[in-house]
C-alpha positions in Angstrom: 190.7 98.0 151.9 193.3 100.6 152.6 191.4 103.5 150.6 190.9 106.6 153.4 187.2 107.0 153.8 186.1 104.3 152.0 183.7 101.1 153.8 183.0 97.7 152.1 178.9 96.4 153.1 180.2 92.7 153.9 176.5 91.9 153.2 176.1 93.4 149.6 179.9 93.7 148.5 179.6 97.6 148.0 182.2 100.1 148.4 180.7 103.4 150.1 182.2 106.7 151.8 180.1 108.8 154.0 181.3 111.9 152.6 180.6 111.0 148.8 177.0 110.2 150.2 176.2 113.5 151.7 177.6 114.9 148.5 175.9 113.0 145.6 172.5 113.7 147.5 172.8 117.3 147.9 173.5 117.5 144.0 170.7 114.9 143.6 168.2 117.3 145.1 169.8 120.4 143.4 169.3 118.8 140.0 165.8 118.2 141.0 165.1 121.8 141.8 166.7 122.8 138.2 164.5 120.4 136.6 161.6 121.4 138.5 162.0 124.9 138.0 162.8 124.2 134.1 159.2 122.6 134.2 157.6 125.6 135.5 159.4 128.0 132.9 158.0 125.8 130.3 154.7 125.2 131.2 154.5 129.2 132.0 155.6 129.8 128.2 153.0 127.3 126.9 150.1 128.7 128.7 151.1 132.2 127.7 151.5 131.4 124.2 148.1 129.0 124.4 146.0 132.4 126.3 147.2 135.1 124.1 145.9 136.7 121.4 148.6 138.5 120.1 146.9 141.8 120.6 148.7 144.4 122.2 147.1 145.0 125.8 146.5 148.8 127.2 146.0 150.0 130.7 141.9 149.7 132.0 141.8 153.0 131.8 143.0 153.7 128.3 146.2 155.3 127.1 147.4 158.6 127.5 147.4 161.0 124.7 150.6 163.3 124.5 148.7 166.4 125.7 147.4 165.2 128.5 150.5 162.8 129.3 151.9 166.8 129.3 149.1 167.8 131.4 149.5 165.2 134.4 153.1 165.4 134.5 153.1 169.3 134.9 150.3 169.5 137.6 152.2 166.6 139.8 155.0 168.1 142.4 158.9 168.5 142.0 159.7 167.7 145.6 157.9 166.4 148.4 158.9 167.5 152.0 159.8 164.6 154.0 160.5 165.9 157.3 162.1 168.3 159.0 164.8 168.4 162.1 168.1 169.9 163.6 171.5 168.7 162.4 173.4 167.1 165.5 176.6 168.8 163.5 176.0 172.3 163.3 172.8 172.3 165.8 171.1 174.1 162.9 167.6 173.1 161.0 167.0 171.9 158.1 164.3 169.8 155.9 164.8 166.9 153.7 163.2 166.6 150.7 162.8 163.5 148.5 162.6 164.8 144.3 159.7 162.9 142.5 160.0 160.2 140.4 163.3 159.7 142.0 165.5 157.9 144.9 167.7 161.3 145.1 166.9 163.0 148.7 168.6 166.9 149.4 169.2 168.0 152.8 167.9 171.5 152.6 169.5 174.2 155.2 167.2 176.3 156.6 169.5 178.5 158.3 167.9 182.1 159.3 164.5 181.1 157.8 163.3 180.4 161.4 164.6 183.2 162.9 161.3 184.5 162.4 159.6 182.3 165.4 160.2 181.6 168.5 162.2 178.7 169.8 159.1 177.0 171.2 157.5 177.3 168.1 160.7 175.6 166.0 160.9 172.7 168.6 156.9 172.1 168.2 157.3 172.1 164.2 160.6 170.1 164.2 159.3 167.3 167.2 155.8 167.3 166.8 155.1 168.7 163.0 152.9 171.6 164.2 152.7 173.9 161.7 154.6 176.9 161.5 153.0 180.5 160.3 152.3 181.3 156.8 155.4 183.5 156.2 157.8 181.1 157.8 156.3 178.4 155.6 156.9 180.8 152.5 160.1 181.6 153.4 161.0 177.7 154.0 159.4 177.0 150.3 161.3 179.5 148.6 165.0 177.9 150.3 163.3 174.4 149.1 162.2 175.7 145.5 166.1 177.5 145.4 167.9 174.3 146.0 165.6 172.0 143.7 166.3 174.4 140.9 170.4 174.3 141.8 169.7 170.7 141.6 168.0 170.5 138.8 169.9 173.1 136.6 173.4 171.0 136.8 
């Protein structure tokens, strides 16, 4: 045979190619993957439709009612403070912040907020997450509480 490829098995008279082989069995095992997973949907959908009740299912704990749905999501937090640090732009600090129920994190600038304490005292909060005094932490809160309003508000 002068086919390109193409091999004749003396023994059995069959015509093969050794690319065609490789090919046919990797759709071989793909169709059996299909048909597996086409199996699995359906046997899923049986035992669902077998086990249910067709009663709508609540949470263990019960349902919210509208009031204190209201209630929950007024005493949980706009923002939580994710860290603070120095900007390796303009060498100045400033806390990020993540907005709840959200992917959405601001940058807050801090900028003369620390002024207030000393430079040991800004390298311990920034590096090590010491605390800072109460009026710095108030004056750091307000900046935050300014910039998730902005936020918020447009």
């Amino acid at each position: 045979l002068a086919i390109k490829g193409w091999k004749l098995d003396l023994m059995t008279g069959e015509l093969y190619n050794l690319d065609y082989e490789a090919r046919i069995k990797s759709i071989i095992a793909e169709w059996k993957h299909l048909d597996k997973e086409q199996r699995q949907a359906e046997w899923e959908a049986e035992r669902k439709a077998l086990h249910s009740l067709g009663e709508r299912s609540y949470p263990i704990r019960g349902q919210f009612s509208a009031v204190s749905r209201d209630i929950y999501a007024e005493s949980q937090p706009l923002y939580y403070l994710e860290g603070q640090a120095v900007s390796g732009l303009t060498f100045k600090p400033f806390v990020r912040v993540r907005l709840a129920s959200s992917y959405i994190r601001l940058y807050v600038d801090l900028g003369e907020a620390l002024r207030q304490v000393s430079k040991s005292q800004r390298r311990k909060a920034i590096r090590y997450g010491k605390p800072l005094p109460p009026t710095t932490r108030q004056a750091i809160m307000r900046k935050v509480m300014e910039a998730v309003r902005d936020y918020y508000s447009h």
